[in-house]
N, C-alpha and C positions, 0 to 999 in steps of 0.2 A: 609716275605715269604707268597706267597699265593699258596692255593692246589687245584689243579686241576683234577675233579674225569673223567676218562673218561667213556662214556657211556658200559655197562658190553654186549648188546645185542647185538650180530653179527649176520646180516640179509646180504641175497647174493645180491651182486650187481656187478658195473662193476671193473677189476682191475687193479693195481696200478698203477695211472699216475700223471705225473705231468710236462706239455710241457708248453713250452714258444712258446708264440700264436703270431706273429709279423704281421704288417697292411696288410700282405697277406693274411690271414685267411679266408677261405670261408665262414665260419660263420660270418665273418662283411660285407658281400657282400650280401646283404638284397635281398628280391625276389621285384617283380615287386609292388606289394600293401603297402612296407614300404620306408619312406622316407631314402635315405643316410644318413649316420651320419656321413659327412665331415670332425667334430673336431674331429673324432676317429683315421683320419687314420695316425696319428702319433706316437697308443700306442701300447707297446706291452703288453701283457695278460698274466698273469700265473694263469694255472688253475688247480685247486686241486678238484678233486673227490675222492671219498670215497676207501676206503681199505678194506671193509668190505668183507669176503669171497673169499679174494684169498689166493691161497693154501698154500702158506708159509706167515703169515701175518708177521711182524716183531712185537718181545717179547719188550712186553712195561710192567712196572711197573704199577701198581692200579692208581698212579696219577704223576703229574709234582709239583714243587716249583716253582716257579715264581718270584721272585725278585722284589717288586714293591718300588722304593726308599721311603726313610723316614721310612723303615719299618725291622725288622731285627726279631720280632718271628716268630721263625716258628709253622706252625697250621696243619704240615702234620696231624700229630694225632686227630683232633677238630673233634668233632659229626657235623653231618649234622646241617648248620644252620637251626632253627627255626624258630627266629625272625620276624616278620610283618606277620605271617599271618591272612587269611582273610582282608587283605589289612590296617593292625592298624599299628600305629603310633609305629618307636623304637627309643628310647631316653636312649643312651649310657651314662653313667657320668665318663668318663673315663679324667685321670689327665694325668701331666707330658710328657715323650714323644711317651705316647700313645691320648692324648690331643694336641700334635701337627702336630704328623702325620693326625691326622684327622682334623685341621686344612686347613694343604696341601695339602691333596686330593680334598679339596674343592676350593683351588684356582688353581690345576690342572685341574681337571673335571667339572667346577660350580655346584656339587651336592658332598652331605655325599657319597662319595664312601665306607670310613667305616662302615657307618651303610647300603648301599648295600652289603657290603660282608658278613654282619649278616644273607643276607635275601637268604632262598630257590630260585634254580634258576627256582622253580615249583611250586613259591606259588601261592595260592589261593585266589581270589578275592570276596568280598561280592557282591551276586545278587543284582543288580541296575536295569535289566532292568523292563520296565512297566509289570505290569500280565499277559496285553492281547499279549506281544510278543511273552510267554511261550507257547501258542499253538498256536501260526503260523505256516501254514505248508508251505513248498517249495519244490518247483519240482525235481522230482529224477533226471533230466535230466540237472543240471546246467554244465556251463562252469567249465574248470577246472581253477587254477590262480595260476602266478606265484607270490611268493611272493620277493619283492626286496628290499631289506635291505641295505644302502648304509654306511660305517663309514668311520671315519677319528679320529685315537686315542683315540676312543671310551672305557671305562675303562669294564675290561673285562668281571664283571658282570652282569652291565646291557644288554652288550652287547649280551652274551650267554642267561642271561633272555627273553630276546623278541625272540632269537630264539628258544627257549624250548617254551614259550608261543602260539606261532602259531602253533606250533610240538602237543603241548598238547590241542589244542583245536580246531584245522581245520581238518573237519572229510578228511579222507584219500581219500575220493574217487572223494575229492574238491579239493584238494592242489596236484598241477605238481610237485614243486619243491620251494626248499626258495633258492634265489640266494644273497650269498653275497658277496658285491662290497667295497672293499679295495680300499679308495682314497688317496693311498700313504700315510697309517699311519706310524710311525716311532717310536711308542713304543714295546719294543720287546716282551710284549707278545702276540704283533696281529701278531708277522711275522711265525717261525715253530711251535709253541706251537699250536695254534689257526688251523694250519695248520693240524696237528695231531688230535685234538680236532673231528674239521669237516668230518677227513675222519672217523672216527665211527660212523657218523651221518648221516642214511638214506634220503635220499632224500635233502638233502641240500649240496650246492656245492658252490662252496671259488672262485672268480674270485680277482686278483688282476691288477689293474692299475698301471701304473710305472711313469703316471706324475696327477699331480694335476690336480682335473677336476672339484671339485665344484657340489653343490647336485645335477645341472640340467642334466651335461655330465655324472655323477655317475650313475644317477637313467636311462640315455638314453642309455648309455653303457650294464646297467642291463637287460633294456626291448631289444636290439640291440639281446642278446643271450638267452631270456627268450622263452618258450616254449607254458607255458599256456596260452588260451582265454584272459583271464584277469590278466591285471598286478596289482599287489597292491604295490603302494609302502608306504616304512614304516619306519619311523625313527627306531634306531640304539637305544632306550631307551624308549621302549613301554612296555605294558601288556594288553592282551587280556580277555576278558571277555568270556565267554562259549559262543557259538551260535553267534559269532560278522561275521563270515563268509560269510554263507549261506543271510543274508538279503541282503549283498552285492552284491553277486553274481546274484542273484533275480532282483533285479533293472537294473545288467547291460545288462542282458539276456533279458530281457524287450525290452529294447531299446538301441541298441548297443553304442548310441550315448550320452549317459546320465556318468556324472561322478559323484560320489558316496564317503562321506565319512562317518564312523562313527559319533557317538558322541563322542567329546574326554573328556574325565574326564581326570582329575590331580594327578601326584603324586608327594608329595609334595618334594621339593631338601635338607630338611635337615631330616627329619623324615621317608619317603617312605609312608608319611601314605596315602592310597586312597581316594579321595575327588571323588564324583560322580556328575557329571555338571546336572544341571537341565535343561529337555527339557520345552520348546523349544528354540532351539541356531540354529542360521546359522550363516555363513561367510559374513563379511563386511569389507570396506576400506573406510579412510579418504581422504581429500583432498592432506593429505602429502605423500599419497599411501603405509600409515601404515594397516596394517592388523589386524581385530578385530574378537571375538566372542562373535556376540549379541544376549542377551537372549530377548526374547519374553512372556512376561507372560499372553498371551489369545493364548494357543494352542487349534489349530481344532481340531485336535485329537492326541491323545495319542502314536499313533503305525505308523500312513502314514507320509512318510517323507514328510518335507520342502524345498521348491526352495530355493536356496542359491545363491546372487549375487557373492559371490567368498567360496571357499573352504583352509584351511590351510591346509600346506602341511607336515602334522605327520601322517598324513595316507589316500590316495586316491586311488581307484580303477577304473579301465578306461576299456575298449575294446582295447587290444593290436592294431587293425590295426586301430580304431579308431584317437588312440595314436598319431600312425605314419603318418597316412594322416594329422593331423589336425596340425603336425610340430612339435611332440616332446616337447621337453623341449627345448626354446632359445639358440642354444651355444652359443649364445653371451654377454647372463647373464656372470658373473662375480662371480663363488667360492661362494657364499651363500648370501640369502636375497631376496627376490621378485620374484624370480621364480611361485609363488603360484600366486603372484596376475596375474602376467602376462598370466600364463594358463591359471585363471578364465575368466580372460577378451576377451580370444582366445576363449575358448571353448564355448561360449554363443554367441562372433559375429558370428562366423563360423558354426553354424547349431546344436552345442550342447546344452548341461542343463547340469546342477548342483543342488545336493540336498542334503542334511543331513538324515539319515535312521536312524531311533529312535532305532531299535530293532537290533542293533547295535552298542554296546560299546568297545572302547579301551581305554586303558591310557595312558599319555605319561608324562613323566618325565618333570617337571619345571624344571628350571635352575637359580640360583642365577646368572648368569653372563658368558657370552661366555667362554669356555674355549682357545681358542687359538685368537690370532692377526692376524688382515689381513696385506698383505705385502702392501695391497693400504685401507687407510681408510677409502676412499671417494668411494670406490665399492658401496656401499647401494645407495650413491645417484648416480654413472654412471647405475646403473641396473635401479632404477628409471626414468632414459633419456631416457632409451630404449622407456621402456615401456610408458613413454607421448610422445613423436615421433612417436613411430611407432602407436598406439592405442585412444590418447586421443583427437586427433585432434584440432578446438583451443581452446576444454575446457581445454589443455594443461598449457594454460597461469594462471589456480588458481591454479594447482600443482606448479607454477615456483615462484606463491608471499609466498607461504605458505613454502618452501624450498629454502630460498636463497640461499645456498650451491649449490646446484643443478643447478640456473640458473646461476650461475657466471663460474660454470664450462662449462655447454651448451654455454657458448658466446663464450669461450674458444676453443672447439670445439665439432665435429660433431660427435655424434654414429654412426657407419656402419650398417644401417639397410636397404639397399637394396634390399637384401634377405628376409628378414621380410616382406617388404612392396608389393614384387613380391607374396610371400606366399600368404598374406591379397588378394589381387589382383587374384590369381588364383584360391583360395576358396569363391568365392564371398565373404567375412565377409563385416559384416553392419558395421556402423560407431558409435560413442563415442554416438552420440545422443540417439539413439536408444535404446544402450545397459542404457542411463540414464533412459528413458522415461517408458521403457518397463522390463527391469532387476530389475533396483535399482532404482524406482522413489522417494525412501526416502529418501534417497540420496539430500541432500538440496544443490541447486546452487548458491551461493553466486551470488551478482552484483558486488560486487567491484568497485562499484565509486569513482573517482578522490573527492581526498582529504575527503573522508566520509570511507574510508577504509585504512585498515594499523595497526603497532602499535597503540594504544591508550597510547599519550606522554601529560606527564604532566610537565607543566610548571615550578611551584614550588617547583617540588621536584627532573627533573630533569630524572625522572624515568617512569616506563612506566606500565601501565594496568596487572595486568597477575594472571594466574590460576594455580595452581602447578600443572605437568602433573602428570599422573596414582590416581587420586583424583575420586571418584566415579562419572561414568559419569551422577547422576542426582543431582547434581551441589554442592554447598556451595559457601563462602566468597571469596570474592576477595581480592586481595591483589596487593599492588604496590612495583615492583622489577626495577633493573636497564632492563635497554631495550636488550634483546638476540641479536637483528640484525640476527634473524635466519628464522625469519617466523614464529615462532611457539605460538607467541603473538599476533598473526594476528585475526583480527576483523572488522565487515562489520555493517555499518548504510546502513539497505535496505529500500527503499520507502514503508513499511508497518511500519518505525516507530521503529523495532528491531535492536537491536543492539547484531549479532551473534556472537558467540565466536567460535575462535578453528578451527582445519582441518575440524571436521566435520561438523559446522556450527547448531548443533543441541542444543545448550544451547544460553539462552537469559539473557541480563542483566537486572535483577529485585531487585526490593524493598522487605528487610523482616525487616521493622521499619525504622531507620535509617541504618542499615545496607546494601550495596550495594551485591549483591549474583549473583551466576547465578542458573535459573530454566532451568528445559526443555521447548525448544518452543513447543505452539500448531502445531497440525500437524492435518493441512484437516479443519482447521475450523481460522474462524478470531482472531489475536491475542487482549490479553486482554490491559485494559489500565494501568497497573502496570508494563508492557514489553512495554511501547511504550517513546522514547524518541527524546524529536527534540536538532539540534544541533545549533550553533549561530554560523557561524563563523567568523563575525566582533568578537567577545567578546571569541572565546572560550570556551563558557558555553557548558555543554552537560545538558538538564533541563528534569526531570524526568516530565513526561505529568499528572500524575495523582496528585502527591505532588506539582507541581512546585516548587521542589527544585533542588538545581543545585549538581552535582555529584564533589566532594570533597577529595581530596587525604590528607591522615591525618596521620600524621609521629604518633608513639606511641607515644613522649611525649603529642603531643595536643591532646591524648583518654582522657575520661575519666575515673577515674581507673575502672571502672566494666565492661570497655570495653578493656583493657589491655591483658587481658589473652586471649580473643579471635584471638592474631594477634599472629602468629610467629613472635620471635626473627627479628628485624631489615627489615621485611616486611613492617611497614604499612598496612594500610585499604585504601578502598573506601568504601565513606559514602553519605550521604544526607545533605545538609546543606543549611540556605536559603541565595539567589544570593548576591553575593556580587562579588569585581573585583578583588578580592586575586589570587593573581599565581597561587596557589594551585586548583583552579578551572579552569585554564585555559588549554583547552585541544588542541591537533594536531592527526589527522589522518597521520602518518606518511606512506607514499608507499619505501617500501624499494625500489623496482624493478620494472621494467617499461617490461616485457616482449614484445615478437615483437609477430605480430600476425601472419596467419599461410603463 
């Protein structure tokens, strides 16, 4: 059973409604300055506003039961949870089938929903921001923002948490309204309970969708009926930091054109404890047009925000007509996944910026693991076609060697991006080059030469080069695995002699003894001779330039024992050893995919 306290404060507002809004709605008939939202006009809306202050309100009881499966006490009676404040760590030791309900919520939700149910849905956070952001001051005159909050069987506490969180800490005279957007959830206590909830809740209003629309049509549906200046939109599993608003607001009021995110700190998915990210971070993307947050450790300064080549999308703030001129969210993304990159890459061609604002913190919830299944698996890599078609032009073709999945689908067929590319075309946006040269020139481009790139296939053993992914990206041990055929073992011999690893191209294969590793490459200055390797390809040798010796794939039994404990189980190493003509040395730049050009 779960308890549900409704809010005790009744403040007058508008009264009781609740209409079913169908594609005729004046409200989806946007004014002259926003774009149509085409995918819209097939849904119908139900909209819940508040019951606050009218004259016969209907008699409700102090709270609801709620029925959450695997679970059978009831806790009407429980004191206010305590639990995690100041954002600490709560570590329940609970057995039997109170240990496996909590189990199950974790492979329902990817996160301790039990140990969210412990936690205040108004707890408090440890100050994290720098000193000097504490007296910053910001103009009385900011934009007002709506806030957008989009779910889809969101578990009820976090989900009420982030809205209590922006309630309790966005001064009133900033915040229009919190809009939240129902993407056709189907657990029932997001349908009348949730419904009730929100109408005692000032300034926050419940829009539901009635067909599945995916975060990009979720969050354009949100901004389609939002009101305020500026939109924020906000995942569905966040916590606010005091003062995380106004710096926001501040930047975009600046420059109408400028998009704007927090710094996101973490909360972690089994504990809820707060982890506070260290500045300086901004938004970056790999060649696999995976999305990262990279830390920087020589900050200019402590409090002025950072240009960011892309933003993730747990929390952004934009200029509503901004928004809409610049083409929304893609409806042709695909239900979740890349939508982030792809605005980045939009709003930077197209005459915007991007930056990360220090004096501004929110958190958002990790995840052990997706909670729900896509009805198509290979969405991540159709949304990634979009976006190298319509966006990358023929630097498209190192996205397509690095995601073989991807190009075998693209041969298969064509994304409908006509629309996209008519947008690009009518907003002048610059091209992929540009956005490398001038955005992201860290961004390292691989060569990818014929037969000096590809897997790295070894002979002798059968097996192929590789790097265990989520490994700290400033490097460790190599290791030799069966060959993915996915791209993701992809590696480039560039005529300076390096041999780059990975989407992002940013780690080099080097020498620490005999042991083969990867370091970070130099950047901005000539590489060393411990990074420089030539290859043979009469002989297959790959011969390290500084040792000349030749690069050696070494099953455990032929380690030495003192070398044994350094390999995972049934891995292998790569080592150093002097030339000889054994298999085991003998290497293949293998090219999965021969991409076509543009």
């Amino acid at each position: 059973m779960y308890q549900v306290h409704l809010p005790a404060v009744r403040i007058q507002s508008a009264p009781d409604l609740e209409i079913i809004v169908d594609s005729q709605d004046p409200a989806l008939e946007l004014g002259v300055d926003l774009a149509p939202l085409k995918s819209l006009q097939e849904d119908q809306l139900l909209v819940v506003s508040s019951t606050q202050g009218t004259k016969n309100p209907p008699q409700k009881k102090g709270s609801y039961k709620v029925l959450l499966p695997g679970s059978n006490k009831d806790i009407r009676a429980a004191a206010p949870p305590t639990h995690g404040e100041m954002g600490k760590a709560v570590r329940l030791h609970l057995e039997g089938m109170e240990k496996d309900g909590e189990i199950s919520a974790v492979q329902k939700y990817g996160f301790n929903e039990v140990v969210s149910e412990r936690i205040s849905l108004h707890r408090t956070l440890p100050e994290a921001r720098h000193p000097e952001c504490l007296g910053e001051q910001y103009s009385e005159s900011l934009p007002m923002a709506s806030v957008v909050i989009c779910f889809h069987d969101e578990a009820w506490s976090t989900l009420l948490r982030t809205v209590h969180t922006v309630l309790d800490t966005a001064p009133k005279q900033y915040l229009q309204e919190v809009l939240l957007v129902d993407d056709l959830s189907q657990h029932g206590h997001l349908k009348s309970v949730l419904s009730e909830y929100v109408s005692h809740l000032d300034g926050v209003r419940l829009i539901r969708s009635t067909r599945r629309l995916g975060v990009g049509g979720c969050r354009a549906l949100g901004a389609a009926r939002a009101a305020g200046e500026v939109l924020v939109f906000m995942d569905s599993h966040c916590e606010c930091q005091k003062g995380w608003l106004e710096p926001l607001l501040e930047r975009v009021a600046q420059d109408r054109t400028r998009v704007v995110s927090p710094i996101m700190d973490v909360i972690d998915w089994q504990t809820f404890q707060y982890n506070a990210t260290q500045w300086p971070v901004r938004g970056v993307f790999d060649w696999r047009l995976d999305f990262y947050w990279e830390s920087n450790p020589h900050p200019d300064s402590a409090v002025e925000p950072l240009r960011s080549p892309a933003l993730g999308g747990g929390v952004v703030a934009i200029d509503r007509h901004f928004f809409q001129s610049v083409g929304a969210y893609d409806p042709g993304m695909l239900l979740w996944g890349e939508e982030q990159i792809e605005l980045s890459i939009r709003v930077w061609s197209c005459g915007g910026s991007m930056e990360v604002v220090p004096c501004s913190r929110v958190a958002h919830l990790d995840h052990h693991h997706l909670p729900y299944e896509f009805p198509d698996q290979e969405l991540i890599q159709r949304n990634k076609i979009r976006i190298a078609d319509t966006w990358m032009d023929a630097y498209r073709k190192i996205f397509y060697r690095r995601d073989t999945l991807a190009h075998f689908i693209r041969q298969s067929e064509s994304p409908n991006i006509t629309e996209r590319l008519r947008l690009k075309r009518n907003l002048g946006c610059r091209n992929f080059h540009w956005y490398l040269t001038t955005v992201y020139p860290e961004l390292y481009i691989p060569q990818d030469r014929p037969a000096l790139s590809g897997e790295l296939y070894n002979v002798g053993t059968g097996s192929c080069a590789d790097y265990p992914r989520g490994q700290e990206l400033q490097g460790g041990a190599m290791s030799i695995r069966p060959c993915s055929g996915t791209g993701s073992q992809h590696c480039d011999l560039n005529s300076e002699f390096e041999v780059r690893w990975g989407p992002m191209g940013a780690l080099c294969l080097d020498a620490k003894g005999q042991r083969v590793v990867l370091s970070p490459c130099p950047k901005h200055q000539p590489t060393t001779s411990t990074l420089q390797w030539r290859f043979i390809k009469l002989s297959g040798q790959l011969v390290h330039q500084q040792s000349q010796l030749c690069l050696e794939a070494v099953k455990e039994e032929g380690l030495p024992q003192s070398n044994q404990r350094e390999v995972n189980n049934q891995t292998g190493g790569l080592f150093l050893r002097p030339c000889t003509h054994h298999p085991r040395q003998q290497w293949h730049f293998e090219q999965l995919v021969a991409p076509k050009g543009v």
